[in-house]
Kinemage of the C-alpha trace (Angstrom):
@kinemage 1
@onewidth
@group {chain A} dominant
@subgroup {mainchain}
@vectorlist {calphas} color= white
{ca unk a 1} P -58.917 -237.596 86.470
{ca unk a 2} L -61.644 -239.870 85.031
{ca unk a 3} L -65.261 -238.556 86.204
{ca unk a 4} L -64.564 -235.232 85.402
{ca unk a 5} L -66.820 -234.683 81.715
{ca unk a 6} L -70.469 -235.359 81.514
{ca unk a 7} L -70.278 -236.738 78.563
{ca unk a 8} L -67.593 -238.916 79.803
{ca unk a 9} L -69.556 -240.323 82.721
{ca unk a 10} L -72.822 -240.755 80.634
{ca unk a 11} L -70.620 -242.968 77.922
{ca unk a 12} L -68.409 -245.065 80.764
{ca unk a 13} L -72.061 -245.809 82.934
{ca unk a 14} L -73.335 -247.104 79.597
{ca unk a 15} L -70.355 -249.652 79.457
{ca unk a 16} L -71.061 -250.790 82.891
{ca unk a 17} L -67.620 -249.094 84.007
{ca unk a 18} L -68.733 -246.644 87.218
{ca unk a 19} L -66.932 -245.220 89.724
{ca unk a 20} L -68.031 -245.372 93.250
{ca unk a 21} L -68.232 -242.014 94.374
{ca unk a 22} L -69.693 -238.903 92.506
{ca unk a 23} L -70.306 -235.548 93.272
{ca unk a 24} L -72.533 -234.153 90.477
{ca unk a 25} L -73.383 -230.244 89.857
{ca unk a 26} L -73.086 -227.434 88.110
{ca unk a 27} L -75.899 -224.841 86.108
{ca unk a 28} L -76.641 -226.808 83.371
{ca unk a 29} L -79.295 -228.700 84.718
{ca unk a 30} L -80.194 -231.108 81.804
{ca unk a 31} L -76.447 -232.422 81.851
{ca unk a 32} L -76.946 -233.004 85.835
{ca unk a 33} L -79.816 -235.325 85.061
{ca unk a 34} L -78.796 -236.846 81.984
{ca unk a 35} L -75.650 -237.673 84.405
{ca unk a 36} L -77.870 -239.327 86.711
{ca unk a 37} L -79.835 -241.398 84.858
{ca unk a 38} L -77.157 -242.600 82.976
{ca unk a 39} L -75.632 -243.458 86.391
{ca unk a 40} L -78.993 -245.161 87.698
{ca unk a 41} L -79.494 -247.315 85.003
{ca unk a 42} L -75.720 -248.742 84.779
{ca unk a 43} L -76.485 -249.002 88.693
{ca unk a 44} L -79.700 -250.405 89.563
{ca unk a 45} L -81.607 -250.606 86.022
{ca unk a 46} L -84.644 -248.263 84.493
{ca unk a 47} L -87.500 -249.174 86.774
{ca unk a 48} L -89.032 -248.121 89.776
{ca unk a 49} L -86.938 -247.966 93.069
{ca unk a 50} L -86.131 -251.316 94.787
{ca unk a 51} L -84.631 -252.235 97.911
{ca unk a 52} L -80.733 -251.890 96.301
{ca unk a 53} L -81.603 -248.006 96.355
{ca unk a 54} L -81.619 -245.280 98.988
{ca unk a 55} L -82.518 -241.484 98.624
{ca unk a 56} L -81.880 -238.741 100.500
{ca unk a 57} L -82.299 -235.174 101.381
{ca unk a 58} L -79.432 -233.259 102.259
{ca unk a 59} L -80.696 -230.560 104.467
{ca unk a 60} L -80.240 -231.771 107.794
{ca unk a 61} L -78.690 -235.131 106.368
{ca unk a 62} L -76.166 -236.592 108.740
{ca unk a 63} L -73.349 -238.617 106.692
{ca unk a 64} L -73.544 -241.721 109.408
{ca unk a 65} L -76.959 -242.162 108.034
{ca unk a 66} L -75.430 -241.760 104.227
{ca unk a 67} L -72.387 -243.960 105.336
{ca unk a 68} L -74.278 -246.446 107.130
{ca unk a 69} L -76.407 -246.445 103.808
{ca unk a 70} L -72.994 -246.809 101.644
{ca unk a 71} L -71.560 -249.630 103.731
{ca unk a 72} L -74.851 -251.994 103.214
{ca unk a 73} L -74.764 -254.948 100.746
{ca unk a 74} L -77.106 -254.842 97.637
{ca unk a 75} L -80.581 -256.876 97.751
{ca unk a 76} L -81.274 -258.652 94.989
{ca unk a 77} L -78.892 -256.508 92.888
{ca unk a 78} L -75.394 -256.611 92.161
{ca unk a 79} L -74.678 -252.806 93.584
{ca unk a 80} L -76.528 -250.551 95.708
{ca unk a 81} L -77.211 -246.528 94.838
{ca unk a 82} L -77.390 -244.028 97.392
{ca unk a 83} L -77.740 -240.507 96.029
{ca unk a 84} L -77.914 -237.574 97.877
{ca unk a 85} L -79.896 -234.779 96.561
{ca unk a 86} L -78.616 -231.004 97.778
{ca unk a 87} L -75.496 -232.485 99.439
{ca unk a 88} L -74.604 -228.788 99.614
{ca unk a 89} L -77.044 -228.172 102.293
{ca unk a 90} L -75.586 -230.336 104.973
{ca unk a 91} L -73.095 -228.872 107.533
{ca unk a 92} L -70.147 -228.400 106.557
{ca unk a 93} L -69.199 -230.927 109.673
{ca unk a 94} L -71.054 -233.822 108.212
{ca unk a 95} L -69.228 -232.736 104.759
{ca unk a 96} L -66.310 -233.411 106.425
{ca unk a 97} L -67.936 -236.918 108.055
{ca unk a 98} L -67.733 -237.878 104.516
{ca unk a 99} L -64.641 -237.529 103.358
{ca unk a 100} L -63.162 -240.256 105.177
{ca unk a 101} L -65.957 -242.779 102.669
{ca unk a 102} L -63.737 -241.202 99.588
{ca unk a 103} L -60.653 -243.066 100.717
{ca unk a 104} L -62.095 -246.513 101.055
{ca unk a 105} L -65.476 -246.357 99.424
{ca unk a 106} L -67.555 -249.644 98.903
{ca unk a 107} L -66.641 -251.849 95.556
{ca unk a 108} L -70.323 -252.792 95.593
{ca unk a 109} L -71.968 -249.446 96.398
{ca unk a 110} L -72.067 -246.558 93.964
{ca unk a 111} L -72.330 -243.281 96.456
{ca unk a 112} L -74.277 -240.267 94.312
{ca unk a 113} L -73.818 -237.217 95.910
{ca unk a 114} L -75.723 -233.740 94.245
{ca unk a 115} L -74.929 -230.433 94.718
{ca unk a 116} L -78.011 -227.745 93.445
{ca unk a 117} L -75.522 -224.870 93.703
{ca unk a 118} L -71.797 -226.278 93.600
{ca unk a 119} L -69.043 -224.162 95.329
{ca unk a 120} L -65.811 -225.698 94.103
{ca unk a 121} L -63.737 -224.181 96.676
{ca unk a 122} L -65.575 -225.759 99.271
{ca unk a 123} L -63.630 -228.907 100.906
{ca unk a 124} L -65.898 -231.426 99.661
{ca unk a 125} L -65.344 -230.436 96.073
{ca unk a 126} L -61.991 -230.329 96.346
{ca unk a 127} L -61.486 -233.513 97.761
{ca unk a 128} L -64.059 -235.373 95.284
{ca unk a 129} L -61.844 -233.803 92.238
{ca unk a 130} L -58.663 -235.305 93.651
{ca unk a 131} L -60.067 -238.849 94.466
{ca unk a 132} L -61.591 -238.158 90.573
{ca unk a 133} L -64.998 -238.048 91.603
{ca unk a 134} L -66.193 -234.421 90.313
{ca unk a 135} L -68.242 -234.082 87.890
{ca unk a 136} L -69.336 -230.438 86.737
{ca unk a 137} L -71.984 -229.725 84.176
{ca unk a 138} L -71.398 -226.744 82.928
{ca unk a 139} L -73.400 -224.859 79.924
{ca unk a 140} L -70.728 -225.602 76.275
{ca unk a 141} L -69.264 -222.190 74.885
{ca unk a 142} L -70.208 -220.514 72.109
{ca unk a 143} L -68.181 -222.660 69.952
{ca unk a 144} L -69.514 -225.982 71.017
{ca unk a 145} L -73.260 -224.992 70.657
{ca unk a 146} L -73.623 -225.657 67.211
{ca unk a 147} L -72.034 -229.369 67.345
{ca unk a 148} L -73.769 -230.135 70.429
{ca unk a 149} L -77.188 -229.407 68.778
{ca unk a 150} L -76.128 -231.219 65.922
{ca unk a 151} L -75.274 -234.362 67.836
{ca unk a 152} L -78.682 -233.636 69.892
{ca unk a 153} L -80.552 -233.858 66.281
{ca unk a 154} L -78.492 -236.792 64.839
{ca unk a 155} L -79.878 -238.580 67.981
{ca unk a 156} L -83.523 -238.083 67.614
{ca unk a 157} L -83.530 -238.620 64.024
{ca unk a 158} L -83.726 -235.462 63.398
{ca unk a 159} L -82.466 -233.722 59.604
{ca unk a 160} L -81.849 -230.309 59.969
{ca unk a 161} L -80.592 -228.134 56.764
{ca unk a 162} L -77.978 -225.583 56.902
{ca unk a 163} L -78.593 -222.473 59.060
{ca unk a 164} L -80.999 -224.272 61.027
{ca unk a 165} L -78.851 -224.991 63.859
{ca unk a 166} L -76.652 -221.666 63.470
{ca unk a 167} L -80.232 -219.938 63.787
{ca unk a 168} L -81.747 -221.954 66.612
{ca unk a 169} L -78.458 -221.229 68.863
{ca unk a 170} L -78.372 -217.603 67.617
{ca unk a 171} L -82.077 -217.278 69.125
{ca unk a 172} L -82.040 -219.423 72.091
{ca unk a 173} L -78.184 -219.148 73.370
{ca unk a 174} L -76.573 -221.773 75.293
{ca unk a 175} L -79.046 -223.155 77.238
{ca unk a 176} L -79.271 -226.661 76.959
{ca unk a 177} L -82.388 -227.267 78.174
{ca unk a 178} L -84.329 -224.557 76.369
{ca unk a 179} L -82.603 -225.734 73.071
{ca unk a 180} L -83.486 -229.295 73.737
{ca unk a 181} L -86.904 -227.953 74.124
{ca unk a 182} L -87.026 -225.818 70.996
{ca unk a 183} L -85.767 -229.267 68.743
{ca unk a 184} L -88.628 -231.140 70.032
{ca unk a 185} L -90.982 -228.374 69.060
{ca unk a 186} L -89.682 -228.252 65.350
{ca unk a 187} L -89.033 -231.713 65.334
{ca unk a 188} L -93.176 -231.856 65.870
{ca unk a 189} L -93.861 -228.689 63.141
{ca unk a 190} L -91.856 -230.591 60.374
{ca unk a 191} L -93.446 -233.904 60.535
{ca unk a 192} L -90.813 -235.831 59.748
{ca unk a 193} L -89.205 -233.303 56.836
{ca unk a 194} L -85.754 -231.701 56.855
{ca unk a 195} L -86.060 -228.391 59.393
{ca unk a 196} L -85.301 -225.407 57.825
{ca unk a 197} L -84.205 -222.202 59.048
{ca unk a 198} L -87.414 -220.408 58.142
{ca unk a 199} L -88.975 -223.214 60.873
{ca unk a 200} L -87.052 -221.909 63.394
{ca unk a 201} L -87.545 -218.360 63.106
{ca unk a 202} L -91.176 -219.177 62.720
{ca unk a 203} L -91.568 -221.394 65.645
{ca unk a 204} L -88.889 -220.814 68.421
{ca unk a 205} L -88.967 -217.079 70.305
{ca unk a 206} L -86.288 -215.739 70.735
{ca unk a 207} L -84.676 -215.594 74.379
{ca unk a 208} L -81.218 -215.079 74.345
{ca unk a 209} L -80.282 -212.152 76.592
{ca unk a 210} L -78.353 -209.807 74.032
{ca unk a 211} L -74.649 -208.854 75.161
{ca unk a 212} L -74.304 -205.343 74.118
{ca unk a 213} L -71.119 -205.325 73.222
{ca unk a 214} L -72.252 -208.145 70.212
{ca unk a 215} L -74.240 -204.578 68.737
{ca unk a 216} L -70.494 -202.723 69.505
{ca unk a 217} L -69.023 -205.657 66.807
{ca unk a 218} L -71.840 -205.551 64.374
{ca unk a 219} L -71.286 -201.528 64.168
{ca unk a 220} L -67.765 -201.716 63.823
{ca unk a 221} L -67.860 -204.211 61.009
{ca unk a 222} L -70.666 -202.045 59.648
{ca unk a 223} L -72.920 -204.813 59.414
{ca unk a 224} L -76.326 -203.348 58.870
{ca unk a 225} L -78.688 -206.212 59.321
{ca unk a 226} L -76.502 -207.780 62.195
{ca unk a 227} L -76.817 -204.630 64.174
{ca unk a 228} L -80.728 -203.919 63.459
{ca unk a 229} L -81.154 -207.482 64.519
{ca unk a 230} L -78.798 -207.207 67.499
{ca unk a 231} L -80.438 -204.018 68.367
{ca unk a 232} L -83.961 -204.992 68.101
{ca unk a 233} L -83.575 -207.798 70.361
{ca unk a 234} L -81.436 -205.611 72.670
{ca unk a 235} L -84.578 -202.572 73.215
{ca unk a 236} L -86.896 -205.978 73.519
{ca unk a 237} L -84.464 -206.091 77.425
{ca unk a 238} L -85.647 -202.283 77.671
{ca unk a 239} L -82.333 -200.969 78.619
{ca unk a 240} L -81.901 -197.484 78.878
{ca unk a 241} L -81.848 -195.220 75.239
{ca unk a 242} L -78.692 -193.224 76.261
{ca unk a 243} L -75.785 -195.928 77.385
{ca unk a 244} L -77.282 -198.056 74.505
{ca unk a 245} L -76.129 -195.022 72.262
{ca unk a 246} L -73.285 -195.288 74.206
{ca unk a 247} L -72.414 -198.589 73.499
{ca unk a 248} L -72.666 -197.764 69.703
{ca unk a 249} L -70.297 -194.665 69.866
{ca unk a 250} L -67.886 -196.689 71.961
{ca unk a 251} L -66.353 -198.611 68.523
{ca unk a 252} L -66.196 -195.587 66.670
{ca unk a 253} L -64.150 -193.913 69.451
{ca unk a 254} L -61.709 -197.155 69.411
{ca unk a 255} L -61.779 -197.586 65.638
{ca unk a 256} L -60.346 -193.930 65.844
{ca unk a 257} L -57.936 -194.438 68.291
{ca unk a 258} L -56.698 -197.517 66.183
{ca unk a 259} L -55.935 -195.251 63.152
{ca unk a 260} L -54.305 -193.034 64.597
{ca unk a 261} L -52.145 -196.025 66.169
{ca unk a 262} L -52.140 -197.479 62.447
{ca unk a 263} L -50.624 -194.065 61.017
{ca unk a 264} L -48.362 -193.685 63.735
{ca unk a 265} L -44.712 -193.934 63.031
{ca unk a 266} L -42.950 -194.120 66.020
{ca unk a 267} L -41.336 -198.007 65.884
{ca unk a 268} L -41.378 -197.674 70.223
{ca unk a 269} L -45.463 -196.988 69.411
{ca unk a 270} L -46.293 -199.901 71.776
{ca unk a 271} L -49.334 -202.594 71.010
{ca unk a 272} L -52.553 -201.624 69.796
{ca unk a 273} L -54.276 -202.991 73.181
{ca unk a 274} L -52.196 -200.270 75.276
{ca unk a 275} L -54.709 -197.970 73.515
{ca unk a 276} L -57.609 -200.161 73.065
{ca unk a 277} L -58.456 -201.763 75.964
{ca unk a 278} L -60.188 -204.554 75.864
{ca unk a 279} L -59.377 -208.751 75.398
{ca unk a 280} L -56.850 -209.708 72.520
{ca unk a 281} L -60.006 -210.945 70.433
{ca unk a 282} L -61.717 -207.535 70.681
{ca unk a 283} L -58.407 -205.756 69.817
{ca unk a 284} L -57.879 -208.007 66.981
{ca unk a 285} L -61.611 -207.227 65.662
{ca unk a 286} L -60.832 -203.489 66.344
{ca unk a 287} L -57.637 -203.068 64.516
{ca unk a 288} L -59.517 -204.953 61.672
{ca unk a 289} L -62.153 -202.312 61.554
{ca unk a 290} L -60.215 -199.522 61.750
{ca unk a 291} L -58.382 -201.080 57.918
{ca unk a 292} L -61.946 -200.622 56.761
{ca unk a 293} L -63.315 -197.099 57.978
{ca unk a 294} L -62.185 -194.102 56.226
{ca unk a 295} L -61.525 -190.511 57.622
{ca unk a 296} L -65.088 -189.938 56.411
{ca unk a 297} L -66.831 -192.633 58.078
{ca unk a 298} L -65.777 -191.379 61.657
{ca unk a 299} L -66.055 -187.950 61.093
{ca unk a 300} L -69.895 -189.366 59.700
{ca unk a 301} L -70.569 -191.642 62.605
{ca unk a 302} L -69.160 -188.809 65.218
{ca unk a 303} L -72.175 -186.327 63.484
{ca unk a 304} L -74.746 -189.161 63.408
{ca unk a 305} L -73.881 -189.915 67.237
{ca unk a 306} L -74.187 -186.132 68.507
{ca unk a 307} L -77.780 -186.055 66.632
{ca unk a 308} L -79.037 -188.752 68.143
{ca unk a 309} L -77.730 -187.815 71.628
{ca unk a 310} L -79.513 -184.451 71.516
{ca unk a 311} L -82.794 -186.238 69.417
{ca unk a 312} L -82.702 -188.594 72.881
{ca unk a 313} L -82.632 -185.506 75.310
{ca unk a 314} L -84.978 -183.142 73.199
{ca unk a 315} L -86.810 -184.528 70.982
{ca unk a 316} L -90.243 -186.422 71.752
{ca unk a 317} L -89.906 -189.017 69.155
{ca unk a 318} L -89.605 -192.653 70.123
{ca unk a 319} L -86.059 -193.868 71.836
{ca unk a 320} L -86.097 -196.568 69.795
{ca unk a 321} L -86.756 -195.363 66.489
{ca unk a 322} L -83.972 -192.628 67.010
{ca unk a 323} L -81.310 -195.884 67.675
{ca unk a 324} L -82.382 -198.069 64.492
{ca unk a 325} L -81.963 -194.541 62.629
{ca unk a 326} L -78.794 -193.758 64.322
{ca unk a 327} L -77.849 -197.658 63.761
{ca unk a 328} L -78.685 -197.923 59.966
């Protein structure tokens, strides 16, 4: 149903096409308020709030006073805006006060209703993404990171040379705000030249949260400065030195597995994830590992894994220099 993408809304309410009702939320917070201003503007212009506009708080809100709102003709405006900030915290009774607007909503009204934390399977949700009314802004995946900054950059004028993007989402991860942030900060450092990548690592901090399993991949594709890097920025979290040592013994111990599934040659031998368990992508990356290590190698990694267990337990050396030895 129409309504449903951000990006959809934001480029319909710049045509003038809006619909009447919309329930806005979601974690990505930037995309709620982009959202909203792009509805505002298409609504009741850019400037200060007139008498064609009405805001409210939800907590406590009853919908009569939100209907009663809805059903009044614009002033000195061709449609009226009544948004309701933190519709989620009025009673669920007065959600359901509401619902009946949905059905026959006002052709000159546009009714903005936002959640702060929104709970799809809640009634009002449910309803709003039938009628086509629900928008949700959720943070992109992985995959859509590197477009959407690129599209962010194109906007502002911005010329950004390759690995510059790839290294800002790498550091910052996909939050939208904090990587609008870090483009306006090297946007202001290059002064109007082409960002580089060595901008970004000087001048945005990293704070992605490291996954550990991303330092499981890098040491099962025996990746050396992918799994120093990984690792660094995993001990910066302070986790504890033994399940971290864990996590890097856990690909050897499938990479092994794999082989022997590899030199297996029973036809009824089954599929590789019956033995690795894990998603079809990890399995995939697994089996492609296991191609690559030798006999050697795991019977290497196994020794270099023990040492470092008993280094962690025993010896009085730093945690984390034992793990970047263990690592490299």
């Amino acid at each position: 149903p129409p309504g449903v993408e951000v990006d959809d809304v934001i480029a319909n309410a710049r045509k003038g096409n809006l619909l009447p009702v919309y329930l806005v939320g979601g974690s990505e917070r930037l995309l709620v308020q982009r959202c909203l201003d792009a509805i505002r503007v298409a609504t009741v212009g850019p400037g200060p709030r007139g008498l064609s506009e009405d805001l409210y708080d939800g907590k406590g809100l009853s919908a009569q006073v939100v209907v009663s709102a809805a059903r009044t003709l614009p002033m000195m405006s061709k449609r009226r805006l009544v948004t309701v900030r933190g519709v989620d915290l009025m009673p669920a009774a007065e959600h359901d006060n509401l619902l009946a607007y949905f059905t026959k909503p006002e052709p000159s009204t546009v009714l903005v209703l936002v959640a702060l934390q929104l709970d799809q399977r809640r009634r009002i949700a449910t309803e709003a993404k039938k009628h086509g009314f629900l928008v949700v802004a959720a943070p992109p995946k992985e995959d859509k990171l590197v477009p959407w900054v690129t599209r962010e950059a194109k906007s502002r004028g911005m010329q950004l040379d390759p690995g510059a993007v790839e290294s800002m989402c790498l550091l910052v991860g996909p939050d939208l705000s904090l990587l609008s942030d870090a483009l306006d900060r090297v946007q202001l450092f290059a002064m109007g030249r082409p960002v580089t990548a060595a901008d970004v690592d000087q001048r945005i901090t990293a704070v992605r949260e490291v996954v550990a399993r991303d330092l499981a991949d890098a040491i099962a594709e025996r990746d050396p400065p992918s799994a120093l890097s990984i690792l660094g920025r995993l001990l910066a979290q302070r986790p504890p030195a033994l399940p971290t040592l864990a996590v890097m013994g856990r690909p050897v111990y499938q990479i092994a597995a794999a082989r022997r599934w590899l030199a297996s040659k029973d036809p009824e031998k089954g599929a590789l994830g019956s033995v690795v368990k894990g998603p079809p992508q990890a399995v995939k990356r697994i089996e492609h590992a296991a191609r690559r290590w030798s006999g050697a190698h795991l019977a290497r990694a196994v020794r270099i894994l023990a040492s470092a267990d008993a280094a962690l337990k025993g010896s009085k050396r730093d945690d984390a220099r034992i793990l970047e030895e263990a690592a490299i």
